[in-house]
C-alpha positions as CSV (number, residue, x, y, z in Angstrom):
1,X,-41.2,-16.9,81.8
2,X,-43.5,-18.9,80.1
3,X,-43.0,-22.0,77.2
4,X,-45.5,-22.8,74.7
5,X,-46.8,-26.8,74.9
6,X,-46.8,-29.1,72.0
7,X,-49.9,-30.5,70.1
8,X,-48.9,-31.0,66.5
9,X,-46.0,-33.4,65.4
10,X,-45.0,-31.0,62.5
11,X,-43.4,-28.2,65.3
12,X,-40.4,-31.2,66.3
13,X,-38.0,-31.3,64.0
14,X,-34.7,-33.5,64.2
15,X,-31.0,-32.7,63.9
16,X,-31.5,-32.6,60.1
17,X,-33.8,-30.2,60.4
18,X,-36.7,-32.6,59.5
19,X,-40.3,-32.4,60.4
20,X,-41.8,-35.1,62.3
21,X,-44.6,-37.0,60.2
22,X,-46.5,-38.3,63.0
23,X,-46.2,-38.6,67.1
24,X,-48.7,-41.0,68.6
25,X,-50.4,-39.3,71.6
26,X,-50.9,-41.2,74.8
27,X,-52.7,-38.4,76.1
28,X,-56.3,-38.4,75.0
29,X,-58.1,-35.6,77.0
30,X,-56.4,-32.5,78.1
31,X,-56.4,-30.9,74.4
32,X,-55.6,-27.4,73.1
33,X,-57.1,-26.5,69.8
34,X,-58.7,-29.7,70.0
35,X,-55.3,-31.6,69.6
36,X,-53.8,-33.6,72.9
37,X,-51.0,-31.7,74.1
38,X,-48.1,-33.9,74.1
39,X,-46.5,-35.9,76.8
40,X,-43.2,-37.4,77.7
41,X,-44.4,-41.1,76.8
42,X,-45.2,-39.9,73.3
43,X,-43.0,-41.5,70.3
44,X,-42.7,-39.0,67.5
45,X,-41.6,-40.3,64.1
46,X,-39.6,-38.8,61.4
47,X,-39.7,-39.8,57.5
48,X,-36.3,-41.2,56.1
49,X,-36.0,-42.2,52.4
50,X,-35.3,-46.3,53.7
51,X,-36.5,-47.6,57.2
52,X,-32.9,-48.2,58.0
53,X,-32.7,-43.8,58.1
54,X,-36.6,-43.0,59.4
55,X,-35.8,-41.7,63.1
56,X,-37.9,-42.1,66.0
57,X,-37.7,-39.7,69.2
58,X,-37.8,-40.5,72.8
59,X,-38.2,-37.5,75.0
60,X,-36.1,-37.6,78.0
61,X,-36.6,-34.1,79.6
62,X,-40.1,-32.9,79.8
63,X,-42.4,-30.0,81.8
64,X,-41.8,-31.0,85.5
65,X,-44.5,-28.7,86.9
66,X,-47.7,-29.7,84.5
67,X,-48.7,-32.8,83.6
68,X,-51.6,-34.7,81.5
69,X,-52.5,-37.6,83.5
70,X,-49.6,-37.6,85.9
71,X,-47.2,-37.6,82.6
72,X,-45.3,-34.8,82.3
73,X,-46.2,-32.2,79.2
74,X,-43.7,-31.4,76.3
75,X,-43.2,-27.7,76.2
76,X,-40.2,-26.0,73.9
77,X,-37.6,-26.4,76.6
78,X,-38.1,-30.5,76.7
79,X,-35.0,-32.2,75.7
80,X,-35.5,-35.3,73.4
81,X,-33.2,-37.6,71.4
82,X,-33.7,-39.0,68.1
83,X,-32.9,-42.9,67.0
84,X,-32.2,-44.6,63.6
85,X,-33.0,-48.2,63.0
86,X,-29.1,-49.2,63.9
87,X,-28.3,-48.4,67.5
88,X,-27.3,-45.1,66.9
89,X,-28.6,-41.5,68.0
90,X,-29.6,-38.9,65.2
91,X,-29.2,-36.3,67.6
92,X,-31.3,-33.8,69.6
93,X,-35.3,-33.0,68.8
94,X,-36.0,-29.8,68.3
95,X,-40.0,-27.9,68.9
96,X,-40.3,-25.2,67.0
97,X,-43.1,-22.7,67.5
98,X,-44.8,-24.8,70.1
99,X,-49.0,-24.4,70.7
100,X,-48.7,-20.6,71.8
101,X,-52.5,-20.9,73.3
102,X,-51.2,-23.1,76.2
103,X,-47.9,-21.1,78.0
104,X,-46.8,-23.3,81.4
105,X,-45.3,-20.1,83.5
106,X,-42.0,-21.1,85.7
């Protein structure tokens, strides 16, 4: 079985079925597409009508067998968590397709 990698910020969505605006990657050089595939360290953030409601993610589950730099790679079965401004979860992260050119095989 095989999971498609992500590389573009708008494939994570939140509990509210949101679309990230942005992640910042810290991977700069294994690319797909000629975007970074994303890694465990990376923050994505997610638009909210005040600061007090825009979400952050934290990804606490990522790829165990492929890494980018010795970080581990987010592919669709990561598990991440997304935080408001007050110490509260939003709930879980979702990616949704996923970069189907890069498939890590278990």
């Amino acid at each position: 079985m095989s999971n498609p990698t992500l590389t573009i910020a708008a494939h994570i969505s939140d509990s509210a079925q949101g679309r990230a605006a942005a992640f910042v990657p810290v991977n700069q050089r294994v690319t797909s597409t000629n975007m970074p595939l994303s890694v465990q360290a990376d923050v994505p953030t997610f638009p909210g009508t005040s600061p007090a409601l825009t979400v952050a993610g934290t990804w606490t589950v990522a790829g165990s067998r492929v890494t980018a730099g010795g970080i581990p790679v987010v592919n669709t079965q990561s598990v991440g968590v997304g935080y408001t401004a007050v110490p509260a979860s939003s709930g879980p992260l979702q990616i949704l397709p996923g970069n189907q050119h890069v498939l890590i095989a278990f």
